[in-house]
Backbone as CSV, one residue per row, in Angstrom:
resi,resn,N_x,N_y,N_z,CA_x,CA_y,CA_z,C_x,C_y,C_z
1,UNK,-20.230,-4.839,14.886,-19.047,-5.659,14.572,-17.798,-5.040,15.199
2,UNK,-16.727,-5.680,15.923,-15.872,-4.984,16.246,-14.658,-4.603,15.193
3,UNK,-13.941,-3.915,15.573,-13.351,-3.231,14.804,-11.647,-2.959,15.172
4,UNK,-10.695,-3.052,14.363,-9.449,-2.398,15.232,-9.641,-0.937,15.122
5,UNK,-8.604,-0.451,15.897,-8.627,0.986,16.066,-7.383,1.371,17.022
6,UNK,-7.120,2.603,16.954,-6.240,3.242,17.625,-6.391,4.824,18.172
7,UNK,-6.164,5.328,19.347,-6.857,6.260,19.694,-6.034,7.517,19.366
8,UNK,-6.805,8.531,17.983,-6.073,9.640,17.521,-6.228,10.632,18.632
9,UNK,-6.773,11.288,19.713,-7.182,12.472,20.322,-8.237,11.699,21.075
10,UNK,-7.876,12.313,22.391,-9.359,12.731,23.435,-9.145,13.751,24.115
11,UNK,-10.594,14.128,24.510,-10.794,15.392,25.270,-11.981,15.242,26.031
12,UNK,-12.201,15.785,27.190,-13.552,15.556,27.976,-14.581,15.787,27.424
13,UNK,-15.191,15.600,28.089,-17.534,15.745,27.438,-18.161,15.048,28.608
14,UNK,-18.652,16.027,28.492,-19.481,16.159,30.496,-18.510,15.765,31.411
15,UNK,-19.413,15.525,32.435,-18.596,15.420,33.907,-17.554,14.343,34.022
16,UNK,-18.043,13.156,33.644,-17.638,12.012,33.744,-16.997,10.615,31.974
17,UNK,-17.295,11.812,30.893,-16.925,10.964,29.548,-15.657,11.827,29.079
18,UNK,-15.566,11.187,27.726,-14.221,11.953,26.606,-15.153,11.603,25.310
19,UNK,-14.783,12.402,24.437,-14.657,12.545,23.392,-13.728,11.909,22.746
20,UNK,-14.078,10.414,21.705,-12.328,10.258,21.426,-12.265,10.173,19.776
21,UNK,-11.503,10.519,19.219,-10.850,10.043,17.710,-10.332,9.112,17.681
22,UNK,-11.021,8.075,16.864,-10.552,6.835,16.502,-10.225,7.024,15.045
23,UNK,-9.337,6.168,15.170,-8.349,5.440,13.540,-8.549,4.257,13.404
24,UNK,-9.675,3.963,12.780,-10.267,2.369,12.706,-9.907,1.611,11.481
25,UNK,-9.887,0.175,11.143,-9.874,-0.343,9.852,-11.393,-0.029,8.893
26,UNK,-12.131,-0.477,9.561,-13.423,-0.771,8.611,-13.913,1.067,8.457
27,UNK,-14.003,1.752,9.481,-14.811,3.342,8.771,-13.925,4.574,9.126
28,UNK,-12.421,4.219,8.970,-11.625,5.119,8.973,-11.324,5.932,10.056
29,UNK,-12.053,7.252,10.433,-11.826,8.310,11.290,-13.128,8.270,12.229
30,UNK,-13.387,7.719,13.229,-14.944,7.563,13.913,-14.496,8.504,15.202
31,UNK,-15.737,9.310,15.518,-15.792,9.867,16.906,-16.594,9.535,17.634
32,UNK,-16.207,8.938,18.787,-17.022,8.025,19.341,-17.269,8.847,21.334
33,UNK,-18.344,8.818,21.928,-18.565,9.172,23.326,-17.960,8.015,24.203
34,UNK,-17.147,7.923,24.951,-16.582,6.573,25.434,-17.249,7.232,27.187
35,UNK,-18.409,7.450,27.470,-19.276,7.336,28.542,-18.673,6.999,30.028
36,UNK,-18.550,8.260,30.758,-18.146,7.200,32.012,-17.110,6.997,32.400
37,UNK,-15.885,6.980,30.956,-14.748,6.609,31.497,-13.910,7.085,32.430
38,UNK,-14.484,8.692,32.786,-13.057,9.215,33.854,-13.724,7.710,35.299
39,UNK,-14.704,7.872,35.622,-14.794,6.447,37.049,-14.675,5.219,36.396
40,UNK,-14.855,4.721,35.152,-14.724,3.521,35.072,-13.625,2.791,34.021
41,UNK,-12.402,3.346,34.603,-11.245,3.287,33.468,-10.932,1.852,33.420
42,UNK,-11.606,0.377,34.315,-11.243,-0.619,34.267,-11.755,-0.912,32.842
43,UNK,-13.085,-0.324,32.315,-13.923,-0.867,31.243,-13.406,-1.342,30.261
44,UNK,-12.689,-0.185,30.267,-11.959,0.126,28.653,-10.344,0.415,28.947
45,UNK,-9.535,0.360,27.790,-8.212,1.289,27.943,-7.968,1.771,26.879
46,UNK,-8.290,3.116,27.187,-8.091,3.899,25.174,-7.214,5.383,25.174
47,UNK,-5.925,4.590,25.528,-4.202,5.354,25.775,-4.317,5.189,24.328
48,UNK,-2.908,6.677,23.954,-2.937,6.681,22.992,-1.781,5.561,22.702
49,UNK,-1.760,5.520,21.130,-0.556,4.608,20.482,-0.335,3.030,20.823
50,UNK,-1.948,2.349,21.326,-2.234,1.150,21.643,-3.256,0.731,20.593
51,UNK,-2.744,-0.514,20.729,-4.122,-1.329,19.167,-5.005,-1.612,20.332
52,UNK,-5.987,-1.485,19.642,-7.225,-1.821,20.431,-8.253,-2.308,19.326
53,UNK,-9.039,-3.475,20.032,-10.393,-3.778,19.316,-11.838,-3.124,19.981
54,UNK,-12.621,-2.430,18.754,-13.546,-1.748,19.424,-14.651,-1.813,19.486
55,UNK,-15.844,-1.571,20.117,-17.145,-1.807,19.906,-17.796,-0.519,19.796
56,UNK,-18.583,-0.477,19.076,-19.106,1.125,19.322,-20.663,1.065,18.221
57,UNK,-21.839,1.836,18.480,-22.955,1.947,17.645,-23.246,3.339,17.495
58,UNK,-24.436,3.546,16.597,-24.505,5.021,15.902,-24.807,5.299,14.605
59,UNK,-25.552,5.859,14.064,-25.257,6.169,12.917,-25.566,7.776,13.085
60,UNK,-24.942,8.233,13.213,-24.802,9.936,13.051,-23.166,9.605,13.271
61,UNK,-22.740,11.280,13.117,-21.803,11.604,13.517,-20.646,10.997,14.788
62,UNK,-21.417,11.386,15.539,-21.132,11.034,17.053,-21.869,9.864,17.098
63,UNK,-20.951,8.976,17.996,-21.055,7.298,18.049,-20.698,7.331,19.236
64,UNK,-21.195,6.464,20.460,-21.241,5.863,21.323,-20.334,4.392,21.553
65,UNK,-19.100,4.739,22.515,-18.297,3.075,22.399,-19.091,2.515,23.411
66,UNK,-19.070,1.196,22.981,-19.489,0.501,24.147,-18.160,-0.668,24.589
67,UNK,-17.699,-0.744,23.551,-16.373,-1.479,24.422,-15.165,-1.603,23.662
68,UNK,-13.752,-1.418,24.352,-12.626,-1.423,24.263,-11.761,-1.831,24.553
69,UNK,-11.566,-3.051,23.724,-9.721,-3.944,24.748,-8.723,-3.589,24.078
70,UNK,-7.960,-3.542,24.746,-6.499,-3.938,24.067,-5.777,-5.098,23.489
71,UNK,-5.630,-5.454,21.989,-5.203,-6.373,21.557,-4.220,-6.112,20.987
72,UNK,-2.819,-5.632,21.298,-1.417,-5.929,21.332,-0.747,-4.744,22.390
73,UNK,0.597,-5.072,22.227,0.984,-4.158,23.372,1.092,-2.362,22.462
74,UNK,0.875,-1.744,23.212,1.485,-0.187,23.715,2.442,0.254,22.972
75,UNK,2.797,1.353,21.996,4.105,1.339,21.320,4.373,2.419,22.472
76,UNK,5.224,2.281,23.062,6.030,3.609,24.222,7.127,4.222,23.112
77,UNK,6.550,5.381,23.617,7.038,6.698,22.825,7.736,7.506,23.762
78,UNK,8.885,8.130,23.859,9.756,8.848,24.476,10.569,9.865,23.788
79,UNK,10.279,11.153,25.053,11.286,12.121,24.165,10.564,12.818,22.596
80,UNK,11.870,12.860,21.704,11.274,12.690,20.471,10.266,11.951,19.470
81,UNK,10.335,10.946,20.060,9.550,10.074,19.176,7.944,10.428,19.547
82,UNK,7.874,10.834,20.810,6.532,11.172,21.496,6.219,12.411,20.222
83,UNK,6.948,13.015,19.911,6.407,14.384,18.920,5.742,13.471,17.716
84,UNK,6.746,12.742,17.350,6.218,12.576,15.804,5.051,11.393,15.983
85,UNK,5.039,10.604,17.235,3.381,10.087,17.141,2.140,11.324,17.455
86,UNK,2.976,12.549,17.962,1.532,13.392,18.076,1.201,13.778,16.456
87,UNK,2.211,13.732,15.705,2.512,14.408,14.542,1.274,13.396,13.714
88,UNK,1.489,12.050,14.025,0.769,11.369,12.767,-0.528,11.252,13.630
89,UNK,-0.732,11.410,14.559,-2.045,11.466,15.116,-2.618,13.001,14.363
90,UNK,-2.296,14.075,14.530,-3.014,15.036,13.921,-2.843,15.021,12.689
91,UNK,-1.848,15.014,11.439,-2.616,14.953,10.324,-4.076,13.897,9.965
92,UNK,-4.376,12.615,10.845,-5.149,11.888,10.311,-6.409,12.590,11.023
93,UNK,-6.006,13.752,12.019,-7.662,14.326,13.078,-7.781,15.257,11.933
94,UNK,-6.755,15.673,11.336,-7.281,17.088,10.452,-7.318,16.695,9.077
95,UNK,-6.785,15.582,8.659,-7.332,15.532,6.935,-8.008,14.531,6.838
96,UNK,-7.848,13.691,7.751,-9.033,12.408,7.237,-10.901,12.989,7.254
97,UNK,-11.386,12.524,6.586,-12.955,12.941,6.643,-13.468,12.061,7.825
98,UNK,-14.584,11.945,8.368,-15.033,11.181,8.842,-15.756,9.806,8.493
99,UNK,-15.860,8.859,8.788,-16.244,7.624,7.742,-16.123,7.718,7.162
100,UNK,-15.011,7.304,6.619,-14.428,7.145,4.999,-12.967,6.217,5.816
101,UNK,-13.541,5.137,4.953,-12.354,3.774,5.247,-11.469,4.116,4.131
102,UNK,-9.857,4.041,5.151,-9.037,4.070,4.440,-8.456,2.925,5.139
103,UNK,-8.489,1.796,4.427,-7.365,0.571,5.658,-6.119,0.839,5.075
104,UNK,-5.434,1.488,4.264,-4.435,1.230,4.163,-3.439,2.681,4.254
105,UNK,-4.151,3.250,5.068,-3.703,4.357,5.655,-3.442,3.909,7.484
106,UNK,-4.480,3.109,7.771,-4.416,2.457,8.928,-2.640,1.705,9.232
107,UNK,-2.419,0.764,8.002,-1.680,-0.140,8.147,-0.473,0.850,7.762
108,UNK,-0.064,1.946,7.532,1.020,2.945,7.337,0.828,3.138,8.625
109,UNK,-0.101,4.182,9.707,-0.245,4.010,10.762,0.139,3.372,11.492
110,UNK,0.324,2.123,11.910,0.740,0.938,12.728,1.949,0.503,12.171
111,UNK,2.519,0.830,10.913,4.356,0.697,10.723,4.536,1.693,11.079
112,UNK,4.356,2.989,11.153,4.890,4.345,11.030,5.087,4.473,12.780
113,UNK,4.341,3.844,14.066,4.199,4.023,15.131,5.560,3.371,15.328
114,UNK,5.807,2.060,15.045,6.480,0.802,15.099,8.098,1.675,14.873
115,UNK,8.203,2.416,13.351,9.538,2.684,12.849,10.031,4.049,13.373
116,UNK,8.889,4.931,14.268,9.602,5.983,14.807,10.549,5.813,16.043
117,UNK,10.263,4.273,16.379,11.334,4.135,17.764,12.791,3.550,17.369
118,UNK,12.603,3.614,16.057,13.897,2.935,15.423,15.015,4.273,16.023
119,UNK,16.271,3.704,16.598,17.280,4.711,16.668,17.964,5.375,15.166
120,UNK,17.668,4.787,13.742,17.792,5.190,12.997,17.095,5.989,12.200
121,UNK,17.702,7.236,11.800,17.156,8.409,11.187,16.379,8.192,9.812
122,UNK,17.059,7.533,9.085,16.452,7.008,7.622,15.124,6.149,8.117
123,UNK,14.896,5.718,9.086,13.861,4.414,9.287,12.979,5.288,9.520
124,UNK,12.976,6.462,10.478,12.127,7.016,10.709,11.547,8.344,9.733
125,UNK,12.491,8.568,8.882,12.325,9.638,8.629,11.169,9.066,7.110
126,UNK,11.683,7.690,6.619,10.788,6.893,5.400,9.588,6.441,6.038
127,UNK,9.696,6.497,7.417,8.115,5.692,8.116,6.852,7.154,7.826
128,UNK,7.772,8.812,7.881,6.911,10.056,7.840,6.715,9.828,6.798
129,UNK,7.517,9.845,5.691,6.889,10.194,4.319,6.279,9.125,3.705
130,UNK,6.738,7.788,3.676,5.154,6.749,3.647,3.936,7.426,3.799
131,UNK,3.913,7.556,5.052,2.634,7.991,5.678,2.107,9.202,5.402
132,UNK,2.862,10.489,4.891,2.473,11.578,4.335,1.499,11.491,2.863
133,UNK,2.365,10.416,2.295,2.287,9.818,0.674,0.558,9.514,0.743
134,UNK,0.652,8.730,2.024,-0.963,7.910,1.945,-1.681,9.008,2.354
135,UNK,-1.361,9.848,2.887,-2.271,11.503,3.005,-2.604,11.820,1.761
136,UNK,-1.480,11.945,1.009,-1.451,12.754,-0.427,-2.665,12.045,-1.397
137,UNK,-2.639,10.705,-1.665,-3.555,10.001,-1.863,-4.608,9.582,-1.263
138,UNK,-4.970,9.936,-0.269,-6.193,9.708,0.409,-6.681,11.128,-0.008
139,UNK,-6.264,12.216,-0.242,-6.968,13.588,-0.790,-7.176,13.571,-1.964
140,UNK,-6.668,12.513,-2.722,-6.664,12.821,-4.434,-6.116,12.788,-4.870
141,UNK,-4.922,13.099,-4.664,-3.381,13.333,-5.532,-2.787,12.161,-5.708
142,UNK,-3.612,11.065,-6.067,-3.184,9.480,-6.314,-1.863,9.522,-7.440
143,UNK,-2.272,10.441,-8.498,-0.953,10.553,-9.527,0.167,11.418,-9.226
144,UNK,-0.316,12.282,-8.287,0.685,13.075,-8.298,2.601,13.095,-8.459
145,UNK,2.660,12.181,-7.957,4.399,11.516,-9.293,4.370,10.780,-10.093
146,UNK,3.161,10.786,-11.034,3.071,9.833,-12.002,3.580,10.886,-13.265
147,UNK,2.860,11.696,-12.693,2.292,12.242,-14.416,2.640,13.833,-14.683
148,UNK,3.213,14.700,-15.562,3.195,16.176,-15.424,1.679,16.804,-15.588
149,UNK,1.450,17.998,-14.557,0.478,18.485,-14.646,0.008,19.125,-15.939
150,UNK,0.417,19.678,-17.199,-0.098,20.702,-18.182,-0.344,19.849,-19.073
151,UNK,0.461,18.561,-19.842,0.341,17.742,-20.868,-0.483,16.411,-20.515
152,UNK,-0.491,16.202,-19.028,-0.097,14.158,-18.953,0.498,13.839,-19.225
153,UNK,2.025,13.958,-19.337,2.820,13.180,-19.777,3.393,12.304,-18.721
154,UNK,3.505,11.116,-19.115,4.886,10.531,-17.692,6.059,11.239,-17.402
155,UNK,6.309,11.476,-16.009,7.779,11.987,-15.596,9.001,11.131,-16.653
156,UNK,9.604,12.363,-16.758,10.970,11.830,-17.129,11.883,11.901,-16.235
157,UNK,12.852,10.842,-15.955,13.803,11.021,-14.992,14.786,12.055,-15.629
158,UNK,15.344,12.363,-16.241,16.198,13.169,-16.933,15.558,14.862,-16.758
159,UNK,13.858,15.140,-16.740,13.640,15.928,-16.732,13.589,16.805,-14.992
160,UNK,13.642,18.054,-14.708,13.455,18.957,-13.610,12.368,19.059,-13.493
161,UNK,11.016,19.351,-12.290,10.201,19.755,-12.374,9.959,20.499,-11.053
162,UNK,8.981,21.477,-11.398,8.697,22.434,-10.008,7.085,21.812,-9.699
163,UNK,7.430,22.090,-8.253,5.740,21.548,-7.552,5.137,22.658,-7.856
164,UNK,3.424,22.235,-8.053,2.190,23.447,-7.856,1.149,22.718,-6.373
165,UNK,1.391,23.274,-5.139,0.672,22.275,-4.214,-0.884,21.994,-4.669
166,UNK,-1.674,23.044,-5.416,-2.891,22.795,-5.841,-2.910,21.668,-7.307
167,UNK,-1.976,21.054,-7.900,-2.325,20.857,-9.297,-1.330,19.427,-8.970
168,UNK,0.157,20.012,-9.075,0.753,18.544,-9.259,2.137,19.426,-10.004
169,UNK,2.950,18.274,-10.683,4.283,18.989,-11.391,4.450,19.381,-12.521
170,UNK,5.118,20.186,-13.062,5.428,20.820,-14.392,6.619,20.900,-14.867
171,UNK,6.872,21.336,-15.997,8.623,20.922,-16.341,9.251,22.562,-15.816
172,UNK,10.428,22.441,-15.374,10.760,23.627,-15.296,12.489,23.589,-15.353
173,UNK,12.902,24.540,-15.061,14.590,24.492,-16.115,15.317,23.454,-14.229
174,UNK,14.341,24.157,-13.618,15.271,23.747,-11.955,14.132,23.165,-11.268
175,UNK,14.486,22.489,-10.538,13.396,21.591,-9.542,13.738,20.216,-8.880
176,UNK,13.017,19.375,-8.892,12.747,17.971,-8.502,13.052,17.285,-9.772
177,UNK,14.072,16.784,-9.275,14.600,15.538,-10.864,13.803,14.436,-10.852
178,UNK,13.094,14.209,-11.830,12.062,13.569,-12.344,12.090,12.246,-11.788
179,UNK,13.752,11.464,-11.382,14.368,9.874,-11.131,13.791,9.975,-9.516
180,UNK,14.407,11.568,-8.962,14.045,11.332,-7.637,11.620,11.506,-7.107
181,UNK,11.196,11.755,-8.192,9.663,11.700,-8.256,9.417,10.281,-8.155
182,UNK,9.905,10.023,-9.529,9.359,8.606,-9.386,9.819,7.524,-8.352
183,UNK,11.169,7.702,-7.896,11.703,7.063,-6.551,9.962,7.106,-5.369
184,UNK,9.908,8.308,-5.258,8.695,8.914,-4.143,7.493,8.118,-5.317
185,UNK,7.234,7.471,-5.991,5.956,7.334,-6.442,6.133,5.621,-6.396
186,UNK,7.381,5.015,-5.922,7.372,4.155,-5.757,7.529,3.721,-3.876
187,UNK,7.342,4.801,-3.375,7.880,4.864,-2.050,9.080,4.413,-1.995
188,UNK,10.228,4.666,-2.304,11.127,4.185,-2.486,12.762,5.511,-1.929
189,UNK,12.680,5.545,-0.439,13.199,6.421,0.030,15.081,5.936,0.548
190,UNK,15.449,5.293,-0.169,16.903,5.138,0.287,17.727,5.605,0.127
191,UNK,17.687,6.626,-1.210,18.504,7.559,-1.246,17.950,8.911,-0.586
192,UNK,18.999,9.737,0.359,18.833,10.560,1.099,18.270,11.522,1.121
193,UNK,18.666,11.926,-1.163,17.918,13.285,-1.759,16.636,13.053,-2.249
194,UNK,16.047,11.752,-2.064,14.630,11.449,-2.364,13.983,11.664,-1.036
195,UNK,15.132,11.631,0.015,13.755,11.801,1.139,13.761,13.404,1.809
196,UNK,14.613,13.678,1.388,15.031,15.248,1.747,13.611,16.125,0.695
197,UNK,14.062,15.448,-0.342,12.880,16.136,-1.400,11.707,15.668,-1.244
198,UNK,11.165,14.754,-0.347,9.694,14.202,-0.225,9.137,15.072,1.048
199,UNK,10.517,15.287,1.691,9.762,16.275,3.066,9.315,17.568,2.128
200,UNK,10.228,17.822,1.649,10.111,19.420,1.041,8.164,19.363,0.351
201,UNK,7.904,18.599,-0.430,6.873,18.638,-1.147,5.683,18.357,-0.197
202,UNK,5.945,17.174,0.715,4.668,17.229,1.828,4.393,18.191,2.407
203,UNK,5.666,18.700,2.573,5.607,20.026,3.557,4.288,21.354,2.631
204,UNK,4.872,21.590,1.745,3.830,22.455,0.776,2.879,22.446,0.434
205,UNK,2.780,20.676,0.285,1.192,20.170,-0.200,0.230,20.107,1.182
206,UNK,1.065,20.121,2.408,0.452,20.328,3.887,-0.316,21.366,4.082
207,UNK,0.531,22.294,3.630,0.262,23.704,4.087,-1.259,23.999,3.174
208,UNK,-0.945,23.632,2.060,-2.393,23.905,1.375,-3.339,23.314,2.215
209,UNK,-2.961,21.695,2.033,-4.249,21.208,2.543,-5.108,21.761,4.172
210,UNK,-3.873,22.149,4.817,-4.553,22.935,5.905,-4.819,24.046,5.805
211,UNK,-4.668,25.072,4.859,-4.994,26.155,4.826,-4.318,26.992,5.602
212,UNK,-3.183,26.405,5.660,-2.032,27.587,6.041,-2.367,27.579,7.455
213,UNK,-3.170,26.889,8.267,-3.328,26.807,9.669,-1.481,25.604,10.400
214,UNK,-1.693,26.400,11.498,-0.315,25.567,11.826,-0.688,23.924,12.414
215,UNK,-0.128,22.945,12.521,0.199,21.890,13.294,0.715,22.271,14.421
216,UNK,-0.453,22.108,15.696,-0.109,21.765,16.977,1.466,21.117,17.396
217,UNK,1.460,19.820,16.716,2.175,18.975,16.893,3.666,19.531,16.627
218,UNK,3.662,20.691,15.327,4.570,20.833,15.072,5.606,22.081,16.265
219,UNK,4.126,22.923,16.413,4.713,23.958,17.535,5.302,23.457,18.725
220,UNK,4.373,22.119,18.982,4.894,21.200,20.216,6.614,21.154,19.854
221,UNK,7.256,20.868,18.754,8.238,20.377,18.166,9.018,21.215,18.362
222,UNK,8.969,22.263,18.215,9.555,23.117,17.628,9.680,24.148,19.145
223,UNK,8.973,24.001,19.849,9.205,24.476,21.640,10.306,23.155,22.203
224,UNK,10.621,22.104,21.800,11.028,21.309,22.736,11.923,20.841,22.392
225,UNK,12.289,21.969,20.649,13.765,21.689,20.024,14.076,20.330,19.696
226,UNK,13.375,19.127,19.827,14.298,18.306,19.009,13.729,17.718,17.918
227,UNK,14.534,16.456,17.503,14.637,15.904,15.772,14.509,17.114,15.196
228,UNK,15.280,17.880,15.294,15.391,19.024,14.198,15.730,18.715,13.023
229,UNK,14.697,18.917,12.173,14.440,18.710,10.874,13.914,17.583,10.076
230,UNK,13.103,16.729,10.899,12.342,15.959,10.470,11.099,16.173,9.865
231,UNK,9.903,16.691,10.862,8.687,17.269,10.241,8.629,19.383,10.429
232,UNK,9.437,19.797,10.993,9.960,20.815,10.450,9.656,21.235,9.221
């Protein structure tokens, strides 16, 4: 059955193929052999940050495409914006599992491509943490601004709380004001200190989830100096 998709990573395999990471609707994270393609690039076109519909068979691991069009245009990425599509391309190579459909990590994906070319900072900076959010919940942490970690209780807006990146929040005298949690549990980033404080917490809950290994994407960032202080 074909499938949409978008191409997270390639890299060669043998003389003449790639290796590619797909971001599909129906089985999520697929790695597929796209055969051939360095001579036969008419076949297929699988650039990154293009929708594409895909064909591909397999049941192991490694999957075999057999075909690839392009069905809409190309989001062109420049400059900065080129960082932060490498950016959402590698968290989904390094935390997504393999087959395991998430479509609605997909469809954050395809706004999040769309809102990083926005010349505005707020557009882009709510398109990262959307998309971080659907990380956070695609690992588990579905409640994680719902609820305090030690009791269950619902956040209080009135109350402070400090993050635990392994557990979730707790009350504490200083922290994350409870109004600006639940703002983030509604995705709801218009005020400035909700999104200032949503980087801060992805950022921590990142680091766990990678195990303290760095983001490529980010070193890329961080050599080429700009959007300073976005995924920083």
């Amino acid at each position: 059955m074909p499938d949409l998709a978008f191409v997270l990573h390639q890299r060669p395999y043998a003389e003449t193929s790639a290796l590619l990471d797909l971001l599909t609707v129906a089985e999520g994270r697929v790695v597929v052999v796209a055969r051939g393609v360095k001579r036969r690039r008419g076949r297929w076109d699988v650039q990154l940050f293009t929708p594409l519909q895909v064909t591909y068979s397999g049941r192991h691991d490694l999957k075999t495409l057999i075909q690839a069009e392009r069905c809409g245009e190309a989001v062109v990425l420049q400059g900065r914006q080129l960082y932060l599509g490498f950016y959402l391309n590698e968290l989904a190579c390094r935390l997504l599992p393999r087959d395991w459909p998430v479509p609605a990590l997909f469809l954050e994906y395809q706004q999040a491509l769309l809102d990083v070319t926005s010349k505005e900072v707020d557009i882009m900076e709510t398109a990262l943490r959307r998309y971080e959010r659907c990380m956070v919940e695609m690992c588990g942490f579905d409640h994680l601004f719902a609820v305090e970690v030690e009791h269950g209780d619902p956040l209080d807006p009135e109350v402070s709380y400090a993050l635990d990146p392994e557990r979730g929040f707790r009350r504490a005298p200083s922290g994350y004001l409870g109004a600006h949690l639940l703002a983030m549990d509604k995705a709801d980033y218009r005020d400035p200190e909700v999104r200032l404080g949503a980087k801060h917490i992805f950022r921590q809950w990142l680091h766990v989830q990678l195990k303290g290994r760095p983001l490529r994407s980010r070193e890329l960032f961080a050599a080429g100096g700009a959007m300073k202080g976005t995924i920083e």
